[in-house]
C-alpha positions as CSV (number, residue, x, y, z in Angstrom):
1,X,299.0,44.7,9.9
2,X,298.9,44.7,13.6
3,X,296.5,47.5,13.5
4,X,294.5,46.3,11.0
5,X,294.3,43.2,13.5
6,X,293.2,45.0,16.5
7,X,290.2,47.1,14.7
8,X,289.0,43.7,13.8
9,X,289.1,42.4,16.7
10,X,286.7,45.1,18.1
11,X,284.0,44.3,15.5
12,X,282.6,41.5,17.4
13,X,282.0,43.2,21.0
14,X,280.4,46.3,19.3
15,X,278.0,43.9,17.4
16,X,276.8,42.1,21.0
17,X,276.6,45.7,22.4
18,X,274.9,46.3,19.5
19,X,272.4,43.7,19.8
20,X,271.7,43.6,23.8
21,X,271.0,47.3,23.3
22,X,267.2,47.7,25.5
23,X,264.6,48.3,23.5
24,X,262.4,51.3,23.4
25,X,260.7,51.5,27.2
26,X,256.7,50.8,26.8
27,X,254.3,53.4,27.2
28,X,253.2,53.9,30.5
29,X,249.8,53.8,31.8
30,X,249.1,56.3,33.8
31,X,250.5,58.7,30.6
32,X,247.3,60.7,29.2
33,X,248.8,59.6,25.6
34,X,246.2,62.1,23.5
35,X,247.9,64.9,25.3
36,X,251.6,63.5,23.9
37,X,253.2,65.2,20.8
38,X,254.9,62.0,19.0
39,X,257.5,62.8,16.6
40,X,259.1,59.4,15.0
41,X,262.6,59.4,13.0
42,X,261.7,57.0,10.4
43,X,264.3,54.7,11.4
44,X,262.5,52.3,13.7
45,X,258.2,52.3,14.9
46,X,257.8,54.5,18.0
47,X,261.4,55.5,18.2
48,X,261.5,59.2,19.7
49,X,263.0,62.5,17.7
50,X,266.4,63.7,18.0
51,X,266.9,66.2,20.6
52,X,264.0,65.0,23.0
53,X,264.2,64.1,27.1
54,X,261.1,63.0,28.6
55,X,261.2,63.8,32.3
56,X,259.1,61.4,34.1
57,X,256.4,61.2,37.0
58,X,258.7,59.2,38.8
59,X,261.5,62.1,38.3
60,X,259.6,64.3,39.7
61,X,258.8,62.5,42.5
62,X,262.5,61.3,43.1
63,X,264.1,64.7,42.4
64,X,260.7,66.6,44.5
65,X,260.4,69.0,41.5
66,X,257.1,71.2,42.4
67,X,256.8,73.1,39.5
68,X,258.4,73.2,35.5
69,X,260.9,75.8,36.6
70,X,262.5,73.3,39.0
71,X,261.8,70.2,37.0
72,X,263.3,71.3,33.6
73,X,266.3,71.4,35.5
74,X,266.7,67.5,35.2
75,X,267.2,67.8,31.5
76,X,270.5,67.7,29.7
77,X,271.3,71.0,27.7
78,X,268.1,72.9,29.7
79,X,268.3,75.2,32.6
80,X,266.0,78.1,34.3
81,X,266.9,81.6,35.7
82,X,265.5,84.3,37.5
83,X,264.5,86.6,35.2
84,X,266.8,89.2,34.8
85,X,264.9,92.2,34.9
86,X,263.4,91.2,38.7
87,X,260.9,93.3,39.2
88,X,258.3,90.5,38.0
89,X,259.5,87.8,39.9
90,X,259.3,85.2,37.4
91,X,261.4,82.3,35.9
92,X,262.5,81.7,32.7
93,X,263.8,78.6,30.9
94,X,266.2,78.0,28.0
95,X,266.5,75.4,25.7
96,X,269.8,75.1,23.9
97,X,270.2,79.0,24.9
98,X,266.5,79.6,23.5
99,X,264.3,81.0,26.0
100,X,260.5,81.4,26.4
101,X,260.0,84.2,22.9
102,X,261.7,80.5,21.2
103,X,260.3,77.8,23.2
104,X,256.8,77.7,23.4
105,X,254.8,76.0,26.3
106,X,252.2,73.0,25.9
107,X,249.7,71.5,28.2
108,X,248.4,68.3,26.7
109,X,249.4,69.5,23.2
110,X,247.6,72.5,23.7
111,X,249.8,76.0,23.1
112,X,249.6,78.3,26.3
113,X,249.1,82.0,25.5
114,X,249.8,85.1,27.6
115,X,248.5,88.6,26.4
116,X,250.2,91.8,25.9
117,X,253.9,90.0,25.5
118,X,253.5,86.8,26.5
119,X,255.7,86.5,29.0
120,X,255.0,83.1,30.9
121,X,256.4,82.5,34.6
122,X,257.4,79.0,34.5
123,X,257.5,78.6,38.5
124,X,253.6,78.9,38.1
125,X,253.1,75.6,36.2
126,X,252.6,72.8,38.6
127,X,253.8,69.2,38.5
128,X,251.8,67.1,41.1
129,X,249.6,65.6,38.0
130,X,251.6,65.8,35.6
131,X,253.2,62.2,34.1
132,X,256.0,63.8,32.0
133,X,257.6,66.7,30.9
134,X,258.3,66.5,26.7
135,X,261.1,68.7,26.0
136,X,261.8,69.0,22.4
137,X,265.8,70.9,21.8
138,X,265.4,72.2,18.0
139,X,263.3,70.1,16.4
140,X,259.5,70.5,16.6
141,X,256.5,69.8,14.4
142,X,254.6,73.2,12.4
143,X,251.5,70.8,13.1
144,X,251.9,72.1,17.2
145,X,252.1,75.7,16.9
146,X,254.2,78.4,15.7
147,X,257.5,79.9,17.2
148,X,259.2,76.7,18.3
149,X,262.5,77.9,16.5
150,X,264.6,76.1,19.4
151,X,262.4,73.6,20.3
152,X,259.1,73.2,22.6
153,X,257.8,71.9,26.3
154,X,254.5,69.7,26.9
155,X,253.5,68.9,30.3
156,X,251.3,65.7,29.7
157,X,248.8,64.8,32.4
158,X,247.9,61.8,33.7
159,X,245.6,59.5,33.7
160,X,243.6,56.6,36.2
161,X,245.3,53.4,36.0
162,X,243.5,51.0,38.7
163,X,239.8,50.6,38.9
164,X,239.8,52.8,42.0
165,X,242.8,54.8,42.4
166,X,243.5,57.6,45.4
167,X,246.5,59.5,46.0
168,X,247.3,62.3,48.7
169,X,250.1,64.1,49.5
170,X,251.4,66.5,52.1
171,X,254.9,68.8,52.3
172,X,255.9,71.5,54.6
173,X,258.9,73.7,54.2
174,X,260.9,75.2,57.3
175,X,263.2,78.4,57.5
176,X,266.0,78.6,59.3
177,X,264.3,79.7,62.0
178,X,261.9,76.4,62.3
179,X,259.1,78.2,61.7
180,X,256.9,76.8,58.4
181,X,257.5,78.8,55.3
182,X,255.4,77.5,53.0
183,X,253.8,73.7,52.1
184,X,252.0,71.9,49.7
185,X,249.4,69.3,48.9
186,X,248.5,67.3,46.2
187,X,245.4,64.8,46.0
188,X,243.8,62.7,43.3
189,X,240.6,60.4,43.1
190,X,240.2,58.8,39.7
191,X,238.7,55.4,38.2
192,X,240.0,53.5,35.1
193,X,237.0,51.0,33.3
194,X,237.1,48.7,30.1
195,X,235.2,51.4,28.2
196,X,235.9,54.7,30.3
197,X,237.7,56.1,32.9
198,X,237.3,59.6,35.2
199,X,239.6,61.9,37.4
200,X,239.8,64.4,39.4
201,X,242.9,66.2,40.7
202,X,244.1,69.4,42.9
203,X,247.2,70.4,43.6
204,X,248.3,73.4,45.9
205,X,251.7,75.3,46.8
206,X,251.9,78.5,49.0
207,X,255.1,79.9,49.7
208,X,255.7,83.0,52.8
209,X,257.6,85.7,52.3
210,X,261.1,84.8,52.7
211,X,263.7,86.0,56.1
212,X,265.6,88.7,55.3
213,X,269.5,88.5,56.9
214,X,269.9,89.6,60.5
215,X,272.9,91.6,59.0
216,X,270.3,93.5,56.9
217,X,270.3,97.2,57.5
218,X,268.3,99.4,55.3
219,X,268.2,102.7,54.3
220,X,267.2,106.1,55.4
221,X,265.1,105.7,52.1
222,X,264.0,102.5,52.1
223,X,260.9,100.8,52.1
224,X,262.1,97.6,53.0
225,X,262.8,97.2,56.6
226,X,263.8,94.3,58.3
227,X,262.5,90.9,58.6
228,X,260.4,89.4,55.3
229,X,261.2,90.5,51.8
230,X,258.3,92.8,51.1
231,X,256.3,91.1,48.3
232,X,258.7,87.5,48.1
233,X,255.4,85.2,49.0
234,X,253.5,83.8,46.3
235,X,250.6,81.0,46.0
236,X,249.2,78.5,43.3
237,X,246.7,75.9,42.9
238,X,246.2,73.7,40.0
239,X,242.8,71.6,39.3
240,X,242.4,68.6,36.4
241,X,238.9,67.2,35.4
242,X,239.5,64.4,33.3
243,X,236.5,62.1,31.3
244,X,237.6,59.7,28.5
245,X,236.1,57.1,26.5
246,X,237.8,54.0,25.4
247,X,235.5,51.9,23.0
248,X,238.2,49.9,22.0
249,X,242.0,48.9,21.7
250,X,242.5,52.0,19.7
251,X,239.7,54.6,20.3
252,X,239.8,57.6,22.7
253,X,237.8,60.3,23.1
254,X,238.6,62.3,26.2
255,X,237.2,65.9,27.9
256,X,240.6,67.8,29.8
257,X,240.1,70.7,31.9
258,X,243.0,72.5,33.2
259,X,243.0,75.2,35.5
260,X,246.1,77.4,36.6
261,X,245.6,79.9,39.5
262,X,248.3,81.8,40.9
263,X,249.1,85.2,42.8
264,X,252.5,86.6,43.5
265,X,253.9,90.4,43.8
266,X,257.1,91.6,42.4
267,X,260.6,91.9,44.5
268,X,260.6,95.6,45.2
269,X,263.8,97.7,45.5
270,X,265.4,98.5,48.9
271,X,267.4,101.3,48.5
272,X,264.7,104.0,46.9
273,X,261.9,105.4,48.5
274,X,259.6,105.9,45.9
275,X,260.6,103.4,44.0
276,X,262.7,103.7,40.4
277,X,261.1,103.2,38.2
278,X,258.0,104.6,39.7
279,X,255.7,101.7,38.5
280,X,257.8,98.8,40.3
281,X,255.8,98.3,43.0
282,X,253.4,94.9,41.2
283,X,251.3,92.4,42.6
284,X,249.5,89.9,40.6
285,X,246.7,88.5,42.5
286,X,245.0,86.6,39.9
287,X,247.8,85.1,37.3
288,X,245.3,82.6,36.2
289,X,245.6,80.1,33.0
290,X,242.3,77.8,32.1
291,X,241.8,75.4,29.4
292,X,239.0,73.3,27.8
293,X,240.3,70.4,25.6
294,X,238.7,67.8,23.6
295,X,241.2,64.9,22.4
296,X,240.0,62.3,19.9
297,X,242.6,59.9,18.9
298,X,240.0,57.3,15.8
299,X,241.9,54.5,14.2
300,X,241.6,54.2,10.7
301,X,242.3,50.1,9.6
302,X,245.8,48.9,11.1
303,X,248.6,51.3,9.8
304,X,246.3,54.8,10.1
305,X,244.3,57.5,12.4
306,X,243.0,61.0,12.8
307,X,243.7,62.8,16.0
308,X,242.8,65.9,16.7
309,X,242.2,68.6,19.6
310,X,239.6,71.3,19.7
311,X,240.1,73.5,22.4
C-alpha cells in the first residue's frame, strides 16, 4: 500500500514538468531555411527527427570552431580523427561509429562529391558563414541522397537579417615561440528587403607549418630536418554569393554560390630517405569544391508546397 502511495504521489510533479516543458525554439532569421533538410516525427508540427543536434552560429562562435572537423566535435555521439593512414593529412568524422563512406556531406541540401574515392577532408569546410551544422545520427530521408546508412551532415548558410548588415572578423594564432602561426578572417556585407535580400561573404584561414620539438633529432636518412614539419601548413578560403526573392509570407526563390578553395601537402615520413611508399611525398595545391544552387520553396494553399533545388 505504501508503495502504491508513493508512485502516486509522483504523478502530479511529472505532469507540471510535463506541461512547463519549453516549446520548440523558433526559427531563426539569419538561417538560409531553403538550404535546411526538415524531417518531422509526426507527433507534433515542426518537431525535429530522432537522432538530430543542430550546432548553432552562436556555437560556433562560443566554442571558436573554424571548420566542420572542429565543430562536429560539439555534438553528442560525434567525433573527428586524423585520418589513420596520414599521409593525406585529412580529417575524418564519425557518426555513431559511421564515418565519411556512411555519412554523407551537405551544403545547403546539396550532396558534396569527390572523384576517384571520395574521400572528403573535413578540416577544409569552413564555418564563418555558416548558421548551423544539421547532423542527422541514423535516420535520414532517400529524398537527400544516397549512402546515408548512419546518418548525414548539412552545413546551412546564412542569410541577411537587418536592412544593412556588416560583419568582420580578425584572429591570429601564436606558437610557442610568439611568433604568428597562422590567422584568419571572416567578413560579410549583406542587405535584407520586404521583397529580396542579397549577400556576400569571404572567409579565409591559413595555417604555417608547425615547430618541430627542440629534442628532435633526425636521421642519417631523413628528409626532415629540424625546425617546421615539412609539408604541415595548409590554406583555405571560402566565398558565398547569395540573391533571394521573397514575394510573400511563404515564397522564396533564392540563387547560392558556394565556393571551397583549399591547398595543403601531406605529413611526410622522417625516418626514410626516399620515402616508403615511394609515392608519399603529396601536395594538393588546388583542393577546390564549387557549387551553383537554385532553391525554390512555392506554397501551395495553407497545409502544402513544392520545394525543390536544381543545382
Amino acid at each position: 500500500m505504501s508503495a502504491i502511495r508513493s508512485f502516486s504521489s509522483l504523478l502530479v510533479p511529472l505532469a507540471a514538468l510535463l506541461a512547463a516543458a519549453p516549446a520548440p525554439a523558433q526559427p531563426r532569421g539569419d538561417v538560409f531555411a531553403p538550404g535546411e533538410i526538415v524531417v518531422v516525427r509526426g507527433l507534433s508540427d515542426g518537431a525535429p527527427a530522432l537522432g538530430a543536434t543542430t550546432i548553432t552560429r552562436q556555437d560556433l562562435w562560443t566554442f571558436d570552431r573554424l571548420n566542420l572537423e572542429q565543430a562536429a566535435n560539439l555534438a553528442p555521439g560525434v567525433n573527428s580523427q586524423f585520418d589513420s593512414n596520414g599521409r593525406r593529412n585529412e580529417s575524418d568524422i564519425f557518426v555513431r561509429g559511421f564515418g565519411r563512406w556512411q555519412v554523407p556531406l551537405l551544403i545547403d541540401g546539396v550532396r558534396i562529391y569527390l572523384p576517384a574515392d571520395n574521400r572528403l577532408d573535413f578540416t577544409r569546410f569552413l564555418t564563418a558563414d555558416v548558421s548551423e551544422i544539421q547532423i542527422r545520427k541514423g535516420h535520414a530521408s532517400v529524398i537527400d541522397g544516397p549512402g546515408a546508412v548512419g546518418g548525414l551532415i548539412n552545413l546551412v548558410s546564412r542569410k541577411p537579417t537587418e536592412g544593412f548588415e556588416t560583419e568582420a572578423r580578425i584572429g591570429l594564432n601564436f606558437g610557442n615561440d610568439i611568433h604568428t602561426q597562422g590567422w584568419n578572417s571572416y567578413g560579410m556585407v549583406g542587405t535584407r528587403q520586404e521583397t529580396f535580400y542579397a549577400m556576400a561573404s569571404i572567409s579565409h584561414v591559413s595555417r604555417d607549418p608547425w615547430n618541430l620539438s627542440s629534442d628532435y633529432r633526425p636521421t642519417a636518412a631523413s628528409m626532415q630536418q629540424g625546425g617546421t614539419r615539412l609539408n604541415s601548413g595548409s590554406e583555405d578560403l571560402r566565398v558565398n554569393l547569395k540573391f533571394g526573392l521573397t514575394p510573400n509570407q511563404t515564397d522564396e526563390y533564392a540563387i547560392n554560390y558556394t565556393a571551397q578553395m583549399g591547398e595543403k601537402g601531406g605529413l611526410l615520413n622522417v625516418y626514410n630517405n626516399p620515402q616508403v611508399p615511394p609515392n608519399s611525398f603529396w601536395r594538393w595545391p588546388r583542393w577546390d569544391v564549387q557549387s551553383l544552387t537554385l532553391h525554390t520553396h512555392t506554397a501551395i494553399g495553407g497545409a502544402s508546397y513544392v520545394k525543390s533545388k536544381f543545382y
